[in-house]
C-alpha positions in Angstrom: -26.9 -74.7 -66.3 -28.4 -73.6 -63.4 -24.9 -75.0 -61.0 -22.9 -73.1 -63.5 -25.1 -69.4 -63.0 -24.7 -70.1 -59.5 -20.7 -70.1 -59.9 -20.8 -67.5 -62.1 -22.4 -65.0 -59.9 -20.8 -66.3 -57.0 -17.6 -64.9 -58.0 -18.9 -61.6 -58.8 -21.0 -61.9 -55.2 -17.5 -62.8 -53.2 -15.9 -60.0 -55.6 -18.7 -56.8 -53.9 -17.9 -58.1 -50.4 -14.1 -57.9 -50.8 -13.9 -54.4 -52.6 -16.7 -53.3 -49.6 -14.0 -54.8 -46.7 -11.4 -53.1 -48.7 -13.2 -49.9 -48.8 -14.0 -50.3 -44.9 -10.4 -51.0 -43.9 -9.5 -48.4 -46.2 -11.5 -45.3 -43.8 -9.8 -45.9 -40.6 -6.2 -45.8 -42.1 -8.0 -42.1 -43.9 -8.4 -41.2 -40.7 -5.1 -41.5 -38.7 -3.6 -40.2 -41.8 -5.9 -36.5 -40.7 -4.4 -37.2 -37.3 -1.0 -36.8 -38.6 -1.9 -34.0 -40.5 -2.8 -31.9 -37.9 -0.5 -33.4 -34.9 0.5 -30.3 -32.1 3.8 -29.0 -33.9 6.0 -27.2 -31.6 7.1 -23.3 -32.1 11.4 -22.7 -32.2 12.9 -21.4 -29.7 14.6 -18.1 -30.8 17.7 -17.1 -29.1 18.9 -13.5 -29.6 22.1 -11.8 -28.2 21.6 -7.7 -28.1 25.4 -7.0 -26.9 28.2 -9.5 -25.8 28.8 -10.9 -29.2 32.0 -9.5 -31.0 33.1 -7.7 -28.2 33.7 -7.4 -24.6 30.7 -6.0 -21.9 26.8 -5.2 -22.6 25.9 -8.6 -21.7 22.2 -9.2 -23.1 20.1 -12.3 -24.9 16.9 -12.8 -25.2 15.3 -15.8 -25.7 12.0 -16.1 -27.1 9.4 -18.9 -27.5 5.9 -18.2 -28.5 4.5 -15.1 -26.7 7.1 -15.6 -24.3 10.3 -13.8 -23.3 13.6 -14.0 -20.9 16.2 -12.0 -20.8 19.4 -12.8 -19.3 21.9 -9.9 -18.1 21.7 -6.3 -19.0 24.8 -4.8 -19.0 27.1 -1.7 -20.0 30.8 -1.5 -21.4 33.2 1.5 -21.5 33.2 4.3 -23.9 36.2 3.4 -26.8 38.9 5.8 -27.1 37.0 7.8 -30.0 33.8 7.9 -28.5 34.6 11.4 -27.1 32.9 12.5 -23.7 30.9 9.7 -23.6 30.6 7.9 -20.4 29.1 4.6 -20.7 27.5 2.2 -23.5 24.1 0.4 -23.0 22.8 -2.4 -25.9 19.9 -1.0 -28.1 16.7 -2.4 -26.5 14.5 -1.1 -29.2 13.0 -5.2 -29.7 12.6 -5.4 -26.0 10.5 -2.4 -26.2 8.3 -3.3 -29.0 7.8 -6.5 -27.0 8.1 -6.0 -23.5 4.4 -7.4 -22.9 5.7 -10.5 -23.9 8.8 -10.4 -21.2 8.4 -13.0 -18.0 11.8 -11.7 -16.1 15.5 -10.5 -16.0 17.8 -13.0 -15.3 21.2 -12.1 -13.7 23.9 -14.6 -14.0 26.4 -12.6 -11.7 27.1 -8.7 -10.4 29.5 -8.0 -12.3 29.0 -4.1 -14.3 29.6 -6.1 -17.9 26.1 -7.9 -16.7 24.0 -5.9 -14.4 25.3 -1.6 -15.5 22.6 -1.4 -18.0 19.5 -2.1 -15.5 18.6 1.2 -14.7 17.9 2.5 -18.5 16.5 -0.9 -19.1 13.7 -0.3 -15.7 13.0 3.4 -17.0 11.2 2.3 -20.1 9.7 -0.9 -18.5 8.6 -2.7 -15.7 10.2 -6.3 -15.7 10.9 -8.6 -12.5 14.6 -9.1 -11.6 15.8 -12.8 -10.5 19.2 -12.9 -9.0 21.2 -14.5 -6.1 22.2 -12.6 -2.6 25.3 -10.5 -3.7 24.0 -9.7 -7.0 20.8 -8.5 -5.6 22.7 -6.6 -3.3 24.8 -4.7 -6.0 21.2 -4.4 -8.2 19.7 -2.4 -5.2 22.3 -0.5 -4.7 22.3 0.8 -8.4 18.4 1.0 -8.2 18.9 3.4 -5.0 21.4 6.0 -6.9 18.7 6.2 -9.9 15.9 6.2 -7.4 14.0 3.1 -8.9 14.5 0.9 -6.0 11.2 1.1 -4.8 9.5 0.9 -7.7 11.6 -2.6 -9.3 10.0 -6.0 -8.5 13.6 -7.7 -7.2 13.2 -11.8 -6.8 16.3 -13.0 -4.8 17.2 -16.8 -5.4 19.4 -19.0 -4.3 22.3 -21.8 -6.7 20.7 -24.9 -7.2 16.9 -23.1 -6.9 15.0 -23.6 -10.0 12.0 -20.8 -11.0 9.2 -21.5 -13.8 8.2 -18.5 -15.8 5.7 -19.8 -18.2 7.0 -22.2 -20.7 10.6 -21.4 -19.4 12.3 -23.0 -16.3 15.3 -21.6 -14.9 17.7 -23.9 -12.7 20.4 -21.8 -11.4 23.2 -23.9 -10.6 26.5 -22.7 -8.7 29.3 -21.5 -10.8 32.9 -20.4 -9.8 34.2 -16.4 -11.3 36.5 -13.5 -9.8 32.8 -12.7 -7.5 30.8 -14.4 -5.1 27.2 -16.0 -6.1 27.6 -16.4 -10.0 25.7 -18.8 -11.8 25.5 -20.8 -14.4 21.7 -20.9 -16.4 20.2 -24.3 -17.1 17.4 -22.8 -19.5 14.7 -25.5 -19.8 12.4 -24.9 -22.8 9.7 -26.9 -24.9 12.5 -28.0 -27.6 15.4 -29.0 -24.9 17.9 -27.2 -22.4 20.3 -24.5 -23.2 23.3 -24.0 -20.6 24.3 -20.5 -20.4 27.4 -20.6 -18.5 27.5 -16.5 -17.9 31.2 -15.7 -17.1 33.0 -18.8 -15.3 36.5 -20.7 -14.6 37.2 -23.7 -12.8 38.4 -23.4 -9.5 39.1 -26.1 -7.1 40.3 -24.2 -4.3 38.1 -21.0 -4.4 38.3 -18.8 -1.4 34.8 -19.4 -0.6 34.9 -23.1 -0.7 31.8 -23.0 -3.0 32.9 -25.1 -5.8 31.2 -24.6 -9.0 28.6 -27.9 -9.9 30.2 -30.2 -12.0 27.9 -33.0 -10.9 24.3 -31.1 -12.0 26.7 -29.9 -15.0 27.2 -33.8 -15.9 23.6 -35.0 -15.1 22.0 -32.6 -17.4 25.2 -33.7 -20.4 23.6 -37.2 -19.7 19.8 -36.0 -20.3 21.0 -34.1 -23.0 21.9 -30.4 -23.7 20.5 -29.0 -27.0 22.9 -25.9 -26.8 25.7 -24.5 -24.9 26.3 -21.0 -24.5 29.8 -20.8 -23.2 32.2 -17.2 -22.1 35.5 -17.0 -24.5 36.8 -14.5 -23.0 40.1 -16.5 -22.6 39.4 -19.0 -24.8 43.0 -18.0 -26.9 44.5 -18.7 -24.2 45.9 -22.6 -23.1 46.0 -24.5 -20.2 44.0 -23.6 -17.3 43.3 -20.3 -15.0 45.3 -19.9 -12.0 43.3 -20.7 -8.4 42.0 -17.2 -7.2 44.0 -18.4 -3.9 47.2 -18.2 -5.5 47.3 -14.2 -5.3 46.4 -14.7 -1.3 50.2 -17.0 -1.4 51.7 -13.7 -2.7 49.9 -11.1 -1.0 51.2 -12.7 2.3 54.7 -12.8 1.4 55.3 -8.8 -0.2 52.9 -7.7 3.8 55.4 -10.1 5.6 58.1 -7.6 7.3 57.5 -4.6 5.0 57.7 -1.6 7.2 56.3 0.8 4.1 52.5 2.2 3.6 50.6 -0.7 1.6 48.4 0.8 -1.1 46.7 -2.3 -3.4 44.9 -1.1 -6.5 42.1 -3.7 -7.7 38.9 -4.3 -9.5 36.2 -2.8 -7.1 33.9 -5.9 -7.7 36.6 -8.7 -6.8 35.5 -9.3 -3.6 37.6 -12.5 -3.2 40.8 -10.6 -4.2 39.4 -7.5 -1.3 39.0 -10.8 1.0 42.6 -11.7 0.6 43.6 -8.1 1.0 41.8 -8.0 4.3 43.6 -11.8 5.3 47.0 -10.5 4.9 46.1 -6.8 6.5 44.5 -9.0 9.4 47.3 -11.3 9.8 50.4 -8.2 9.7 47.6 -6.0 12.1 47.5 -3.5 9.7 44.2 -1.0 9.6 42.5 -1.1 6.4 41.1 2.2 4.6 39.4 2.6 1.5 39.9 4.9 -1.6 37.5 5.3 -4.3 33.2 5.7 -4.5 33.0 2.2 -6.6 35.2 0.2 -4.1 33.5 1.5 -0.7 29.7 0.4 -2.6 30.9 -2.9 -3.4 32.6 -3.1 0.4 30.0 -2.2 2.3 27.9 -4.8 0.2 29.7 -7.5 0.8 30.5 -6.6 4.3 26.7 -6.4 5.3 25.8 -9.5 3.6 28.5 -11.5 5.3 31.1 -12.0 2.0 33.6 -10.3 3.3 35.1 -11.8 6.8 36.6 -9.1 9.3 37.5 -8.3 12.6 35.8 -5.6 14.1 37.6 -2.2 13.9 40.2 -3.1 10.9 38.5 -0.5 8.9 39.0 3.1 9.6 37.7 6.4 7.4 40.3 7.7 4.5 40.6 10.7 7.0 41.7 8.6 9.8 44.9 7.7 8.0 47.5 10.2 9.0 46.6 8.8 12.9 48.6 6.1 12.2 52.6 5.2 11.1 52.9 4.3 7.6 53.1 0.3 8.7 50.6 0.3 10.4 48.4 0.9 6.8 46.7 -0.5 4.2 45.0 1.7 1.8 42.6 -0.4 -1.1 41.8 2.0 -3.7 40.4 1.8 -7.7 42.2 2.9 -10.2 44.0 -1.0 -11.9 43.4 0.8 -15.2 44.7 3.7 -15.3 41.1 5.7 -15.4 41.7 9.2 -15.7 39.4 10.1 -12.8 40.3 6.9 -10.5 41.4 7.7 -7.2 45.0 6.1 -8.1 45.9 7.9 -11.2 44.7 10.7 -8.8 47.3 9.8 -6.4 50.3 9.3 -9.2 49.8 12.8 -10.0 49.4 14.0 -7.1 45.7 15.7 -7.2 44.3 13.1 -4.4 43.4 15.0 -1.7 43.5 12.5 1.0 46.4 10.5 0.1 49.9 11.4 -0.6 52.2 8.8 -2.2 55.6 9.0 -0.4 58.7 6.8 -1.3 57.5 5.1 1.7 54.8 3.4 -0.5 54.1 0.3 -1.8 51.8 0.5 -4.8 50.3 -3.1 -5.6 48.5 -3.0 -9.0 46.6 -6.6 -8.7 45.2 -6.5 -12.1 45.8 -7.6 -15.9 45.2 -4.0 -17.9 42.4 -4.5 -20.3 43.5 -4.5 -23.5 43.3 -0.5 -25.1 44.7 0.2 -21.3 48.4 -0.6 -21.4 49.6 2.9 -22.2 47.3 4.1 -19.4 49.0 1.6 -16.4 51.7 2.4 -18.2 51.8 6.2 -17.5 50.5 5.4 -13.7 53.5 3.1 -12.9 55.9 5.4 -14.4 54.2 8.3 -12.5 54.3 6.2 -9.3 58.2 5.8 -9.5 58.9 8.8 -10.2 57.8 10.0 -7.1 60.0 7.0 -5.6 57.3 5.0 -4.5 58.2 0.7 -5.3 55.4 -0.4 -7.8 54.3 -3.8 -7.7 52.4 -5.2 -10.6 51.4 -8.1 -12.9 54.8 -8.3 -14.6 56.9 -8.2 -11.4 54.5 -10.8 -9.7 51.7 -12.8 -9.9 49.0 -10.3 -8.1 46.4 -11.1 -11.0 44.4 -14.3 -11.8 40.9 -13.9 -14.4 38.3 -14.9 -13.5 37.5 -16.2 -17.1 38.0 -19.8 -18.2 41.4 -20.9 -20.6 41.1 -23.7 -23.5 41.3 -26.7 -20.7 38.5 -25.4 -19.1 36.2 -24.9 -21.7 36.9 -28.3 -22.9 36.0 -29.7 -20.0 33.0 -27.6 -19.5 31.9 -29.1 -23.2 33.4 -32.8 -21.9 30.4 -32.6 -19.3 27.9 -30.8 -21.1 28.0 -32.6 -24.7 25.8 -30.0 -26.5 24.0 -30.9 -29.7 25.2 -27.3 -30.8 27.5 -24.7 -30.0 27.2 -21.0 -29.4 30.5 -19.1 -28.3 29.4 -16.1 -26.1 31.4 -13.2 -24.2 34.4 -11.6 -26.4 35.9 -10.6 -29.3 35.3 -11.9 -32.5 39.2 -13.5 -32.4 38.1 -15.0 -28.8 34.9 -16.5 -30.7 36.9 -17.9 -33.0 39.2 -19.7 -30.8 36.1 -21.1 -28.8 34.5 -22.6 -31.5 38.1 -24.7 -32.6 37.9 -25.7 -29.4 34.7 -27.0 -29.4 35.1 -28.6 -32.9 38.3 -30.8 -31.2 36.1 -32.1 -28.4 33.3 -33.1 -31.4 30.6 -30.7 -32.0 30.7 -30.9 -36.0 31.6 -27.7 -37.7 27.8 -27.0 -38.9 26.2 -27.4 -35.7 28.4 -24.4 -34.4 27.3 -21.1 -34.8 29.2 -18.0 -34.8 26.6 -14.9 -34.0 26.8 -11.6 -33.9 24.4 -8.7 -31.7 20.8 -8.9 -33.4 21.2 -11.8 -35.6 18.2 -14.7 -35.0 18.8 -18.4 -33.7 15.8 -20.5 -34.6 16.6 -24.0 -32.6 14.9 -26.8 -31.8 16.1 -30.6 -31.5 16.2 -31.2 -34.9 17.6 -28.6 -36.7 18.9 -25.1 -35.7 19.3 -22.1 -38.3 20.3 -18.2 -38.2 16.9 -16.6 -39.7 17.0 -13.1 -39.7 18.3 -9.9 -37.5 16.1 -7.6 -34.7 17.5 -4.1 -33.9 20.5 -3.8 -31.8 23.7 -1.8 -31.4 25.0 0.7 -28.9 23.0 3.4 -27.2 25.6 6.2 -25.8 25.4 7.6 -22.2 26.7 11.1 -22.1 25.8 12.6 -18.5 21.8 12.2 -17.7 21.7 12.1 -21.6 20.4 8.8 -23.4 21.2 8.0 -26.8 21.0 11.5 -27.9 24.9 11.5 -28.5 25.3 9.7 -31.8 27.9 9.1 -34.8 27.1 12.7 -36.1 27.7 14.2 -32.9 30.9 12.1 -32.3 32.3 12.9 -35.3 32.1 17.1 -34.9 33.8 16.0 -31.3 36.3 14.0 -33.4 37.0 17.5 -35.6 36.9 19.7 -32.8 39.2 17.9 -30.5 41.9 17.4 -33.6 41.2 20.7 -35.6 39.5 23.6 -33.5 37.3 26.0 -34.3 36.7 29.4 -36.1 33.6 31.3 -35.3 32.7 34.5 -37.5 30.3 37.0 -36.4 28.8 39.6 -38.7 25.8 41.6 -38.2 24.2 42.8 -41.3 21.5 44.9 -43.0 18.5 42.8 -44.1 17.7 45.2 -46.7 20.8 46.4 -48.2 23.4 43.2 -47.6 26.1 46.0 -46.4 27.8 44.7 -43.1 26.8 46.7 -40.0 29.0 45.1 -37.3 31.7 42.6 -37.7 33.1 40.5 -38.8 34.6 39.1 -36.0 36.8 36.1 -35.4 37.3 33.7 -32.2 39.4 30.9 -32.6 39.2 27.9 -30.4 41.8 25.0 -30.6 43.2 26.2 -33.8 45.8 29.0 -33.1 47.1 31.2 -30.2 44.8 34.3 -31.5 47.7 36.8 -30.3 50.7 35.2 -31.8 48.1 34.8 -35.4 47.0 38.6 -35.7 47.8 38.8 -39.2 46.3 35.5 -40.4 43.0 36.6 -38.8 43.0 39.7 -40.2 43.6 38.2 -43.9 40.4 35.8 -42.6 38.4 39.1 -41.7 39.8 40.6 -45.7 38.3 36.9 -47.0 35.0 37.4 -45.4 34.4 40.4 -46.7 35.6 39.7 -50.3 33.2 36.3 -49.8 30.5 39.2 -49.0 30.8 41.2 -51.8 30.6 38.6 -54.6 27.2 37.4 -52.8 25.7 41.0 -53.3 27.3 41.2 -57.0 25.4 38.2 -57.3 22.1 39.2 -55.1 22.5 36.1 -52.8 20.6 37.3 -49.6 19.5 34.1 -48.8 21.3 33.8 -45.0 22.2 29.6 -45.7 23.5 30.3 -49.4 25.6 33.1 -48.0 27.2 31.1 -44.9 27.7 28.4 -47.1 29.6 29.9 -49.6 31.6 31.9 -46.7 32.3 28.1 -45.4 33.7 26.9 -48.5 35.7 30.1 -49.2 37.2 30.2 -45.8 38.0 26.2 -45.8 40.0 26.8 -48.7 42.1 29.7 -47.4 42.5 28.4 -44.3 44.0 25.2 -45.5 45.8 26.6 -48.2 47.9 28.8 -45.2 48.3 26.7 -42.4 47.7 22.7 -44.0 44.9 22.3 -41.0 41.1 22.1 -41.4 38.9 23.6 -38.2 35.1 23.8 -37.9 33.7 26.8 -39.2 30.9 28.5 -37.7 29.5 31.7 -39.2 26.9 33.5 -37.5 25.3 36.3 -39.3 22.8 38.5 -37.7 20.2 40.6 -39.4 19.1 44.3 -38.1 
């Protein structure tokens, strides 16, 4: 009895210690359980394009992690065709406002105005440090001095292949190849992985400079791994590769071999490497150079005093100079490849320049592509060119041009090397996006890991997963003279009427008491018919205004906006009904 208590409580004894070991194994697994729990998780990285995306110029992104910000190029583009009077177009930086404590620097990829024209505006409403290479920096002042912000900017110069740290954010600027000295491409090291921001690029294995762009320190980061690549598409429609910028040199040399006429080369101001050949074959036929144009002498004397433009001593003479010399003796570089209005070329085509004279001893080089919208423009210069006898040169005849923007074979090798997790086409038109991200779906970034922006939308990335999470403000901000943004779509639009329509003012003066007219009415017509040769329809306008008049005192209107509304609607209706055309109306009505 006694052996078989024993064994009976034994089991029950054995039983306690094992559920008490189970419950003491059981705490520590508790615990790293709580450790899991509350493991460090890391914060996306937000990437957000302000301009650049869906069309061509303003430049901007901004990427964001935590309480930190960079920016990366701040540039302008040109007014469009119906954005009367306007002179330039900056990117909304409403967000960068509301955040600008948060900002660690402005980062330039290269000097072009697509990527650095918008600095001044951006510097007047905050204080932010610039990082940029040599040239860049150079064009940056410059810009700063004509606004008179130069000494008030903090400007960090850098040099390719330097690397900067601005808080959780390290910048590795790496040498990349475009139509201008010192561009770069932006390895953007974050806490969730690298993004490659390729700025505008091509490959070029004979650039005039020798500086090749970095394909090794491309590759080694590919190997490490790249979460994202933000890549130009600017020519991404277009196949097969981008000429050698050395090619134009080839036929620059043979149309200055043995010509005995006046040289006159139109080009982009900021190409330096295409001024650089200009100055080879001036140099080589011993030609005197002058320059034409307030854009093109900046960006000369630039490169000239920081040693990227090569030249003789005394190869350059002042505009004024030029009538010292015989015609072959010259070389005139001037703006103007597009056709501007007010460029010193179209100047010249017409005849209004008044320090050059184009003869039918000229010969007009136009060494540009015209930017699509432009055609008609180059057109119209050519055409004015001949007329006058001179022999015009241009990219149809020749090949004067090269971009400086990467075709299809390029950007597949730039994503050969790179091997990006995902894909974010940058830099053009929503067409050019389009083709970029085919592209990148043949060389095997899948379809969902691509992702087609636009300005203001919201990349949340990090490596596991990326996803498009909302929208910040962002659009276009119009320059009109020294005035910011204060030209908008209403304003446009009575621009819009008045250019296509004209307008009809009405002045009346008239007793506040009685309603009977004093003075008036009187009509001036602006844009809408030659007054003298339309005596009779103004007078029936005068006959309307009154009639319009007297059915507002029938029905005691005297309030001054019911009466010139109602003289508006009254007028519109005549007026159309006579001549089919619909001006502004403006009545002013004074009250004695």
């Amino acid at each position: 009895m006694i052996e078989k208590t024993e064994k009976d409580s034994h089991p029950v004894k054995s039983g306690m210690v094992k559920s008490k070991v189970k419950r003491e194994r059981t705490k520590p697994r508790k615990l790293k359980e709580e450790k899991k729990e509350f493991t460090f998780k890391k914060e996306n990285l937000k990437i957000i394009p302000l301009g650049g995306l869906q069309e061509i110029g303003k430049n901007m992104t901004v990427f964001e992690y935590g309480d930190e910000m960079i920016v990366v190029d701040c540039g302008l583009a040109f007014p469009e065709d119906d954005m009367l009077g306007v002179d330039l177009v900056i990117p909304d930086i409403t967000y960068l406002e509301k955040n600008k404590y948060k900002i660690k620097g402005l980062i330039i990829t290269h000097g072009h105005e697509d990527h650095i024209g918008s600095i001044p505006y951006l510097l007047k409403q905050m204080d932010v440090p610039i990082y940029a290479t040599r040239l860049t920096m150079g064009l940056i002042k410059n810009k700063l001095e004509e606004h008179h912000l130069l000494k008030k900017t903090r400007l960090k110069e850098v040099k390719q292949g330097q690397t900067i740290t601005l808080g959780n954010f390290r910048v590795e600027f790496i040498r990349s190849c475009h139509s201008i000295p010192d561009a770069v491409i932006l390895a953007i090291h974050t806490p969730v992985g690298v993004v490659l921001h390729t700025g505008d690029f091509k490959i070029d294995y004979t650039p005039i400079d020798d500086e090749r762009m970095d394909m090794g320190r491309i590759a080694e980061l590919g190997n490490k791994g790249i979460l994202a690549l933000m890549s130009d598409s600017t020519n991404a429609e277009r196949k097969g590769y981008t000429m050698s910028e050395r090619s134009v040199g080839e036929v620059f040399d043979k149309l200055f071999l043995n010509c005995t006429k006046r040289i006159v080369v139109a080009t982009f101001a900021s190409n330096v490497h295409r001024v650089q050949q200009i100055v080879n074959a001036a140099v080589a036929n011993k030609r005197k150079i002058a320059v034409c144009g307030r854009s093109m002498i900046n960006m000369i004397n630039v490169a000239r005093e920081l040693g990227y433009i090569q030249v003789p001593d005394n190869v350059f003479i002042d505009i004024d100079m030029i009538k010292n010399y015989k015609d072959e003796q010259l070389v005139i570089i001037t703006t103007g490849s597009q056709g501007e209005t007010m460029s010193a070329l179209t100047r010249m085509a017409t005849g209004e320049h008044k320090k050059v004279e184009i003869t039918p001893n000229d010969l007009i080089i136009i060494s540009a592509n015209p930017i699509p919208g432009n055609e008609k423009l180059v057109s119209k210069v050519i055409d004015d060119l001949m007329k006058i006898g001179a022999e015009v040169v241009y990219s149809s005849l020749e090949d004067i041009h090269v971009s400086g923007h990467a075709c299809q074979e390029e950007e597949k090798l730039m994503l050969a090397l790179t091997r990006p997790k995902y894909f974010i086409p940058v830099h053009g038109e929503y067409r050019q996006l389009v083709a970029h991200a085919e592209t990148a779906q043949k060389m095997g970034v899948e379809k969902k890991n691509i992702f087609m922006m636009s300005n203001g939308r919201v990349l949340e990335i990090n490596e596991k997963e990326a996803k498009l999470t909302g929208a910040v403000s962002s659009g276009k901000i119009l320059v009109d003279g020294l005035g910011v943004g204060d030209v908008g779509n209403i304003v446009l639009r009575d621009r819009q009427h008045l250019s296509q329509d004209g307008l009809i003012v009405i002045v009346l003066t008239m007793d506040s008491s009685t309603g009977e007219i004093v003075a008036g009415p009187d009509v001036i017509s602006r844009g809408f018919v030659y007054v003298r040769e339309s005596e009779n329809l103004m007078e029936d306008v005068k006959g309307v205004i009154r009639q319009s008049l007297r059915k507002c005192e029938e029905k005691h209107i005297k309030d001054w906006a019911s009466i010139k509304s109602i003289l508006k609607e009254e007028l519109r209706e005549y007026i159309f009904q006579k001549t089919k055309r619909n001006p502004m109306l403006l009545p002013i009505i004074m009250e004695v």
